[in-house]
Rosetta silent file (secondary structure, phi, psi, omega in degrees, C-alpha in Angstrom):
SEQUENCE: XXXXXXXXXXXXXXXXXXXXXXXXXXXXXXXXXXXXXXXXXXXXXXXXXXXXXXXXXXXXXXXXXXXXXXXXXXXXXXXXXXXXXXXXXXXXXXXXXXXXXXXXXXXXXXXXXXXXXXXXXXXXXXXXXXXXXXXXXXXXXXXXXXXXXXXXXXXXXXXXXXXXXXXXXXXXXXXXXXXXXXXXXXXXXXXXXXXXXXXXXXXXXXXXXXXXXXXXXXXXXXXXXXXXXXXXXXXXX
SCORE:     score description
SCORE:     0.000 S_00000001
   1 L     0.000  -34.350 -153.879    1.027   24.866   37.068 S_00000001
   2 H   -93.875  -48.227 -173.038    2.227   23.702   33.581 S_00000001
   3 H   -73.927  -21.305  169.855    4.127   26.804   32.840 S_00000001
   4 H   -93.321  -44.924 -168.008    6.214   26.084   36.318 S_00000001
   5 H   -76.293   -9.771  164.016    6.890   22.870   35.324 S_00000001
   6 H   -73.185  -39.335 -172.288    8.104   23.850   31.624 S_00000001
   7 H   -71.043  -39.923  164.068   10.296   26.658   33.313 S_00000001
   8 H   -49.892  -45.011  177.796   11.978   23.739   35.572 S_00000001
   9 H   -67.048  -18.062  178.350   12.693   21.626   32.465 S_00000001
  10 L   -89.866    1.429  172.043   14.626   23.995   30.657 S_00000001
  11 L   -80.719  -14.801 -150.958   16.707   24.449   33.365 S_00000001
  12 L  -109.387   58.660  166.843   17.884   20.744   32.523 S_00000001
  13 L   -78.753  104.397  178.938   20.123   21.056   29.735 S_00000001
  14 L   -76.832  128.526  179.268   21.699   17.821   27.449 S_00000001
  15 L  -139.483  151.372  166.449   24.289   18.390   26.273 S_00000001
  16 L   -85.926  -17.535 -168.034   27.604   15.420   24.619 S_00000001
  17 L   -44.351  101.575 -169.204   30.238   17.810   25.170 S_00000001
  18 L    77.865    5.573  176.922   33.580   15.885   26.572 S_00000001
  19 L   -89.595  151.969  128.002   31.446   12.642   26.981 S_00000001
  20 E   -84.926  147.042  162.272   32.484    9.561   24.735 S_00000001
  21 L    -6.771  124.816 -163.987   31.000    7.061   22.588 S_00000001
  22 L    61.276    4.539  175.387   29.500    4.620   24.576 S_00000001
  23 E  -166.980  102.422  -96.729   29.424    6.272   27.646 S_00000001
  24 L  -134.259   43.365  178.548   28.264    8.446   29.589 S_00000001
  25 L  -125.125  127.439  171.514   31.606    9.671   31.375 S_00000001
  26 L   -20.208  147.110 -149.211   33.942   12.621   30.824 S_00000001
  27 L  -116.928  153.595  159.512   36.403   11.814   27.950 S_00000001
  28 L   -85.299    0.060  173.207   40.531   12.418   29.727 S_00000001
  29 E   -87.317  116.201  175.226   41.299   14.044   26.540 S_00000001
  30 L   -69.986  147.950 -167.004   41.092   17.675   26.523 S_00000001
  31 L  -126.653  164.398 -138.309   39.435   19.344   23.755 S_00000001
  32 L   -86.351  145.969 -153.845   39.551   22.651   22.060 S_00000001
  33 E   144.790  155.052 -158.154   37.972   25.298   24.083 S_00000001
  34 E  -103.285  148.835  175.885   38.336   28.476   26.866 S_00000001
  35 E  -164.976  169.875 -178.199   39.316   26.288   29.866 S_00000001
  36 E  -119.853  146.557 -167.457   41.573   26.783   33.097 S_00000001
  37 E  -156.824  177.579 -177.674   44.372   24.539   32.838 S_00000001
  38 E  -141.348  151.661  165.827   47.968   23.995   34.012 S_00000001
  39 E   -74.639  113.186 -178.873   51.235   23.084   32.807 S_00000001
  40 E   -85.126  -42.541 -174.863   52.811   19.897   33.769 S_00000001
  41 E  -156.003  157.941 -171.021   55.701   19.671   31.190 S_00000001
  42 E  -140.974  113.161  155.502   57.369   21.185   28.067 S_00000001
  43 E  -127.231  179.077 -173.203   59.160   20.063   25.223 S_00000001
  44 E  -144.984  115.835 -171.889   60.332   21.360   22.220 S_00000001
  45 L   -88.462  144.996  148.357   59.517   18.287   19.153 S_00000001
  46 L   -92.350  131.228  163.307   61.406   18.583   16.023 S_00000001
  47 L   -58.795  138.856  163.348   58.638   17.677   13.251 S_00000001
  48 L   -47.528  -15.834 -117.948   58.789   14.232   11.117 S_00000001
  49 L  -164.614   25.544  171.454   58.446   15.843    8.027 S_00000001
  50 L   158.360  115.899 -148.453   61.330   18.805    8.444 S_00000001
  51 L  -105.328  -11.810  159.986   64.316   18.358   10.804 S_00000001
  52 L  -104.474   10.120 -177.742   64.965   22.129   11.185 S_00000001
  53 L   -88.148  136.289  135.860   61.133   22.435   12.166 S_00000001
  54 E  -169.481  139.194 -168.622   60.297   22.290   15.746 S_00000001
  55 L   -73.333  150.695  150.499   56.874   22.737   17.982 S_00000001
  56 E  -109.991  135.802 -162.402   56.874   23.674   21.370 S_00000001
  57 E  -137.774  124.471 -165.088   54.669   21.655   23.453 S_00000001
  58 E   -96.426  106.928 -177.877   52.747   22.392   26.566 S_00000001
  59 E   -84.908   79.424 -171.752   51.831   19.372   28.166 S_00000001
  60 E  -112.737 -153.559 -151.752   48.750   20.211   30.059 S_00000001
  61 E  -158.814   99.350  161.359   46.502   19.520   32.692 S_00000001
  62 E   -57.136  158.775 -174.825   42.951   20.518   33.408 S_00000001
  63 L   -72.445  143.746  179.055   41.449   21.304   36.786 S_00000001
  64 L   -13.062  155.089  179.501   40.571   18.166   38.867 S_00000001
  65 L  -137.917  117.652  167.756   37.072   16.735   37.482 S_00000001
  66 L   -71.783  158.745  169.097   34.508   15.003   40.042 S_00000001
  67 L   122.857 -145.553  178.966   31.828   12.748   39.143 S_00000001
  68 L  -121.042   72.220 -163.179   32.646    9.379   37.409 S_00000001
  69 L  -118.635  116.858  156.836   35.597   10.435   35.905 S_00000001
  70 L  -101.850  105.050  168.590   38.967    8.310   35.442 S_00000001
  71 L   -90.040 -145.235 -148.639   41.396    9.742   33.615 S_00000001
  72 L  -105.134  142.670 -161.514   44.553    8.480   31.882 S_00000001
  73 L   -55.489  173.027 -148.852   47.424    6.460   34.637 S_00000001
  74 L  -123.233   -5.255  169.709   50.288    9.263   34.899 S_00000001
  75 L  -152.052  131.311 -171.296   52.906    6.563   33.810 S_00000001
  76 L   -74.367   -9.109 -146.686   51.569    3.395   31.959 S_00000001
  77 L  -129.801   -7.192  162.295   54.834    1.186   33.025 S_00000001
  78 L  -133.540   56.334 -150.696   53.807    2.531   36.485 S_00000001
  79 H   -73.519   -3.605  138.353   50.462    2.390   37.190 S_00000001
  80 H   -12.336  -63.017  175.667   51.250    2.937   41.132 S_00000001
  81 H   -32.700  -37.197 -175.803   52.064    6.564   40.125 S_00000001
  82 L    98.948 -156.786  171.023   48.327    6.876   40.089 S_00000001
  83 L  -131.093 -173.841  179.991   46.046    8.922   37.567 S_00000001
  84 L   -77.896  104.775 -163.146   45.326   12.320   36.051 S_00000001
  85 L   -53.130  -11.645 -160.193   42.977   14.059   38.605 S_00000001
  86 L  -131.986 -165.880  174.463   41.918   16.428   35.089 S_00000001
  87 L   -92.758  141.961 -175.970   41.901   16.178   31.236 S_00000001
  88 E  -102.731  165.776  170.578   44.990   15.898   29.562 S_00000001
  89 E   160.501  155.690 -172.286   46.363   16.995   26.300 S_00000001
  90 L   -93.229  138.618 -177.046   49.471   18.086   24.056 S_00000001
  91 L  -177.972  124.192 -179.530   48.729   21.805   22.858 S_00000001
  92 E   -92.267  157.531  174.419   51.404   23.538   20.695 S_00000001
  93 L   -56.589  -41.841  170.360   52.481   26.960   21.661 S_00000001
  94 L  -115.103  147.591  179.888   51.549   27.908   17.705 S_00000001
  95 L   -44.296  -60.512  176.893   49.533   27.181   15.282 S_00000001
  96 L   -96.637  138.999 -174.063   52.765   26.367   12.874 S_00000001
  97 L   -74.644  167.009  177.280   56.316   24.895   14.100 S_00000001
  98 E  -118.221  144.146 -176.301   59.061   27.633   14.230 S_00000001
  99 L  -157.202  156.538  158.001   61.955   27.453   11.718 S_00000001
 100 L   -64.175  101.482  144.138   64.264   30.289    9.833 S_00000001
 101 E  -133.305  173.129  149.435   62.021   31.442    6.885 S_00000001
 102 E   -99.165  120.207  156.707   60.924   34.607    4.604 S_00000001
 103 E   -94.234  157.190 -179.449   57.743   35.516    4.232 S_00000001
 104 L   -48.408    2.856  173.632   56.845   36.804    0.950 S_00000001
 105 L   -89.826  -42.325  153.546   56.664   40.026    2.211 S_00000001
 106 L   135.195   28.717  160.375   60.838   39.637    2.262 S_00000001
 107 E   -54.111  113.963 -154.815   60.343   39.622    6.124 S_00000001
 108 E  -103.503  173.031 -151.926   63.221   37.291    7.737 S_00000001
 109 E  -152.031  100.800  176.967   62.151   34.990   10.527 S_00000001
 110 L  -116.358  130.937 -158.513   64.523   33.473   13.125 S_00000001
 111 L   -71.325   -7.477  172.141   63.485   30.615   14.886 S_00000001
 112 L   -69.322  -61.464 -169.711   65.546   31.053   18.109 S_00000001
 113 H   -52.334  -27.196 -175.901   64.377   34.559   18.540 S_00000001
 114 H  -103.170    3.915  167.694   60.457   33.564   18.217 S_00000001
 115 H   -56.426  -81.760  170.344   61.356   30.748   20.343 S_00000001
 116 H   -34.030  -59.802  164.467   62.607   33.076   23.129 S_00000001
 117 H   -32.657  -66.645 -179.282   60.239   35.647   22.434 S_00000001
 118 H   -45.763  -50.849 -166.092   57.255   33.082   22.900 S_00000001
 119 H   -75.436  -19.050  168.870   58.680   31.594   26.320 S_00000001
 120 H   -64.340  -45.755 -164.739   58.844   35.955   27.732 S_00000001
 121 H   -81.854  -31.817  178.987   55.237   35.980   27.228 S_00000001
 122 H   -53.672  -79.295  177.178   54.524   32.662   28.764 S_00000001
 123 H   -37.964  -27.491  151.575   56.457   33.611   31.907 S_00000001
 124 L   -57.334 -111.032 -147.098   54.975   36.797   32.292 S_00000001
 125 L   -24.354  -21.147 -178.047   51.581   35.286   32.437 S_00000001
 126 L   -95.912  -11.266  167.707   52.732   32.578   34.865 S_00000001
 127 L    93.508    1.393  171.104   54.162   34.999   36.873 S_00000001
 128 L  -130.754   45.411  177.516   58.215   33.896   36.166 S_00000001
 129 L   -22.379  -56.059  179.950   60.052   36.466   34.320 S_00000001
 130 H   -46.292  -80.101  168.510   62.206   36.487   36.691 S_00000001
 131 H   -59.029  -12.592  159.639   63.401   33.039   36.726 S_00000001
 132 H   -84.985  -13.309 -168.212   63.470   32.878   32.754 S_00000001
 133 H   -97.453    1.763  136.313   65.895   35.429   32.431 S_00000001
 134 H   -13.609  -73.550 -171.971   68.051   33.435   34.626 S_00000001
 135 L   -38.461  160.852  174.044   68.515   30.635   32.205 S_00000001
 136 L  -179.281  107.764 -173.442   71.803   30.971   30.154 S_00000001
 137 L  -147.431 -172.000 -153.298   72.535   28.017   27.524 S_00000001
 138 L  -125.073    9.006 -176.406   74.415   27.793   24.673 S_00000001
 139 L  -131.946  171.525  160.121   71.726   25.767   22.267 S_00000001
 140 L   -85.443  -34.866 -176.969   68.186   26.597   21.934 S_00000001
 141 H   -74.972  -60.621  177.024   67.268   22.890   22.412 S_00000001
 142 H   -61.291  -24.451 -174.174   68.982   23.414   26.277 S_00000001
 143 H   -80.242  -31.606 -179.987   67.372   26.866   26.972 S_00000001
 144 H   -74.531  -23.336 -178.997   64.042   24.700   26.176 S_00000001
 145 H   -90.976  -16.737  160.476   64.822   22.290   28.613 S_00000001
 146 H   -55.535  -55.040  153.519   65.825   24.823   31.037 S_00000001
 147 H   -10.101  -74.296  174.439   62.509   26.282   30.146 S_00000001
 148 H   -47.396  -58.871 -166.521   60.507   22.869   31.648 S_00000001
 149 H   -74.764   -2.530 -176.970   62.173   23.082   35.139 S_00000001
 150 H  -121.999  -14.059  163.999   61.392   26.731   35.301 S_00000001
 151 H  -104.226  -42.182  155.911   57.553   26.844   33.610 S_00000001
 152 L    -6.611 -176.210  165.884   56.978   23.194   33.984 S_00000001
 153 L    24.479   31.802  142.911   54.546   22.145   37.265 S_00000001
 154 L    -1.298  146.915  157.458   52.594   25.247   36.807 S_00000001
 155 L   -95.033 -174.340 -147.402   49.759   26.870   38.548 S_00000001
 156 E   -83.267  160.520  165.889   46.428   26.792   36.939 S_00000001
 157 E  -138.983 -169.213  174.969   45.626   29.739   34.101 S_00000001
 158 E  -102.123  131.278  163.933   43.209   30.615   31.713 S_00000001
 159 E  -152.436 -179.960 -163.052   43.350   29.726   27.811 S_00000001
 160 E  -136.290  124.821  -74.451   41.887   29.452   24.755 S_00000001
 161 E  -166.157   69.803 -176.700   42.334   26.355   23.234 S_00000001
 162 E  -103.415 -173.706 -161.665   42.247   25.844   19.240 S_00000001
 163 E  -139.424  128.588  165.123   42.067   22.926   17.154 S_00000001
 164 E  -109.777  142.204  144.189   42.942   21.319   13.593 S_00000001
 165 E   -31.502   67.903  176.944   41.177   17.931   12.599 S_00000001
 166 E  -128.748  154.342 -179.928   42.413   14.649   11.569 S_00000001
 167 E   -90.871  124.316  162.804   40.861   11.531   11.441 S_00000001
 168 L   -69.020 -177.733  165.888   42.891    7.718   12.543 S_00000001
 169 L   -56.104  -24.127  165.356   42.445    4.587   11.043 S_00000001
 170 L   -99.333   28.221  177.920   39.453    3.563   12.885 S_00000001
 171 L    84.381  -30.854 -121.041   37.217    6.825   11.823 S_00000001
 172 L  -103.801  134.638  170.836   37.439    8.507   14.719 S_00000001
 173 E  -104.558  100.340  178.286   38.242   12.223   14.638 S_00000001
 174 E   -98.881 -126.969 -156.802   40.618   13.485   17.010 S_00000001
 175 E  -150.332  136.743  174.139   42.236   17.310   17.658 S_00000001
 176 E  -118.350  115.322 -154.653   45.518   18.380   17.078 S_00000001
 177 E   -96.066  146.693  165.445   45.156   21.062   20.032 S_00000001
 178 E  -153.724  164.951 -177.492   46.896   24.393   19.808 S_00000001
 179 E   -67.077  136.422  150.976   47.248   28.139   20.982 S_00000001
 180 L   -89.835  141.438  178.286   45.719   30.547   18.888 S_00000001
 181 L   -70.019  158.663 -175.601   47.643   33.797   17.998 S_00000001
 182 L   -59.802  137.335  174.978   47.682   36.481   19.837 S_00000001
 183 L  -145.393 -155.090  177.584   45.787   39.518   18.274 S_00000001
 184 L   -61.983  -25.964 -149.674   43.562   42.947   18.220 S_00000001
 185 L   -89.238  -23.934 -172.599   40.774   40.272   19.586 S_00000001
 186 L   152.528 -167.440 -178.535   43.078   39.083   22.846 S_00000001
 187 L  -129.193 -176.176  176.487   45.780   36.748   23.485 S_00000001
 188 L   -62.198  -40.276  175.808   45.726   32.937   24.289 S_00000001
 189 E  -123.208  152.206  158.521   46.717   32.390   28.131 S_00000001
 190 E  -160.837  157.051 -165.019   46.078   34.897   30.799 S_00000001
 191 L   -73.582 -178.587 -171.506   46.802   34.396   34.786 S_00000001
 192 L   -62.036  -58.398 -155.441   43.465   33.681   36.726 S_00000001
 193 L   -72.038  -42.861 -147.045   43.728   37.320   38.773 S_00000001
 194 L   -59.857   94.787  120.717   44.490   39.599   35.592 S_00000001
 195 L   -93.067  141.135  106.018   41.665   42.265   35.045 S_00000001
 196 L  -145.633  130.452  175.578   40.665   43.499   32.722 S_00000001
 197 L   -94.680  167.090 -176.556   40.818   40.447   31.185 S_00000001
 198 L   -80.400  -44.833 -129.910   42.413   40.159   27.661 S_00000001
 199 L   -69.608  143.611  165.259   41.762   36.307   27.137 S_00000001
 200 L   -90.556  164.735 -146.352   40.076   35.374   23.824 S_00000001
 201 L  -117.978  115.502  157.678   36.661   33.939   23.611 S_00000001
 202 L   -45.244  143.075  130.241   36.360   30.440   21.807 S_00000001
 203 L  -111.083  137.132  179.216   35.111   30.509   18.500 S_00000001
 204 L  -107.144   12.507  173.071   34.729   27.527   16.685 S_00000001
 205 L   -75.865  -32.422 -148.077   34.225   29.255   13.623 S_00000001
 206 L  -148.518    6.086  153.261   37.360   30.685   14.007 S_00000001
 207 L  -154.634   57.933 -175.389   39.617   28.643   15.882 S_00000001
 208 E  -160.225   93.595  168.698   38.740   24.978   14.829 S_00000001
 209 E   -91.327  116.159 -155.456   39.780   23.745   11.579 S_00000001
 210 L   -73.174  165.983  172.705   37.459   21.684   10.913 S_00000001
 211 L   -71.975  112.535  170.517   38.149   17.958    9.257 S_00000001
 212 L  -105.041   92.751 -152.672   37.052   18.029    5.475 S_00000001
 213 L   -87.017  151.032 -161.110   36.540   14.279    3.906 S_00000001
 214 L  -122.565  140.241  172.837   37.626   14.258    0.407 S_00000001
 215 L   -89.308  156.455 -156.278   36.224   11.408   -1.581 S_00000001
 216 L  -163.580  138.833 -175.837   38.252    8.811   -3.005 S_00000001
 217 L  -111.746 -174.169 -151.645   38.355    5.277   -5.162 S_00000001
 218 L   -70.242   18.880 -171.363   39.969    2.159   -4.574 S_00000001
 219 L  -121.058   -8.454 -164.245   43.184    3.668   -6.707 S_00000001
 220 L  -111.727  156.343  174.857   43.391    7.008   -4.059 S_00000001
 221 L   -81.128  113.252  161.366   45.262    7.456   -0.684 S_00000001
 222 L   -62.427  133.105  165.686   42.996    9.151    2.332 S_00000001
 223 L  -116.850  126.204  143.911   45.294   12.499    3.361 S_00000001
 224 L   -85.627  169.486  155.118   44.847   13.503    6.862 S_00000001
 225 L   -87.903   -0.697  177.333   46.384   14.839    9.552 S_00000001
 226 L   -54.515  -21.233 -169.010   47.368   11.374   11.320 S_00000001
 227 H   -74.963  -54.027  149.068   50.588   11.824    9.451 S_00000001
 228 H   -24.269  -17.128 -163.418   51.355   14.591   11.752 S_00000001
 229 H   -47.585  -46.971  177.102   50.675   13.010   14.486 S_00000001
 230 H   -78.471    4.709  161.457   54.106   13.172   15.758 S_00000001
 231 H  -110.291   24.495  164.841   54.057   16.628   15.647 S_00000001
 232 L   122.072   73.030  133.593   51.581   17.247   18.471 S_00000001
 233 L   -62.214  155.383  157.837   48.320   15.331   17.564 S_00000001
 234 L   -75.874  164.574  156.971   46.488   15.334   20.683 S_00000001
 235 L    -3.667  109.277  151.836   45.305   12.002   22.682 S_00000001
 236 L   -65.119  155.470 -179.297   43.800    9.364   20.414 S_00000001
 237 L   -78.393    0.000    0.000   40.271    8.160   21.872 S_00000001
């Protein structure tokens, strides 16, 4: 008898994972992680901190979530509009913004080309090749916005979801969410149907940089990643 009721309790797992502080409801922020998600919108940020810099950013959208879940209104200045049925979140296409450099290897690097490049593999996976090689615009900044109306409103896929660290001003540590590159191990997105699949398997070993607090007196600065913020931080909580 004891031995069925220990095999029932372990069936019963606690776990915090996407709950917040104080509560005991799904967090709307999405977090780092293999998840099926969707696109809603796309832009392409120029970084604060380098004006020839700029991320492309996937605006996404987890699948509806049931339960006692309210996520975040879909226009604050409209709250009519309604809410997110899933978890939200900002997630750059790369790890790193794309700009013309050399790497030290004397390798030259042009940021239109890994622009383009980037948005062929998204539309393959999404299934709209077709329709990007449509587009025809005479800036990079217009081909991205072409981009939105033609990858934009997405159906759902698969990815894998990495993360850097930074802490705000009130302690809290959120996620500056991004794609991890593609490699020998798999790539980042893949459509729902595609087998074999490819997709890589979170690690958080390996695609989470974690937050590292540096100690400091009353004469020192904290450095973070909030300064970044405006180049795709995620949600704050």
């Amino acid at each position: 008898m004891n031995s069925e009721l220990e095999t029932k309790k372990t069936k019963t797992m606690l776990s915090t994972k996407d709950m917040s502080a104080g509560s005991g409801r799904t967090k709307p922020v999405l977090g780092p992680g293999n998840h099926i998600i969707k696109i809603n919108s796309i832009t392409f940020d120029q970084t604060p901190y380098d004006s020839d810099a700029y991320n492309i950013m996937l605006h996404v959208e987890s699948e509806p979530i049931t339960g006692e879940f309210e996520g975040f209104y879909k226009d604050m200045n409209n709250q009519s509009a309604g809410r997110y049925e899933g978890q939200v979140g900002r997630v750059r296409y790369s790890p790193y913004p794309f700009k013309d450099t050399t790497l030290p290897s004397g390798r030259e690097i042009e940021r239109d080309q890994e622009v383009l490049k980037s948005m062929i593999f998204l539309s393959e996976q999404l299934g709209k090749r077709d329709a990007l090689d449509a587009i025809e615009a005479g800036t990079i900044e217009d081909f991205m916005t072409q981009c939105n109306k033609v990858l934009g409103n997405s159906d759902f896929f698969n990815a894998c979801i990495g993360s850097r660290e930074w802490e705000n001003k009130d302690g809290y540590i959120n996620n500056d969410l991004y794609l991890p590159r593609m490699s020998k191990d798999g790539i980042p997105i893949e459509s729902l149907s595609k087998e074999p699949s490819r997709l890589l398997t979170f690690d958080r070993s390996t695609h989470v940089r974690a937050l590292v607090k540096k100690e400091t007196d009353a004469n020192q600065t904290a450095t973070n990643f909030e300064g970044q913020s405006g180049s795709g931080s995620d949600f704050e909580l």
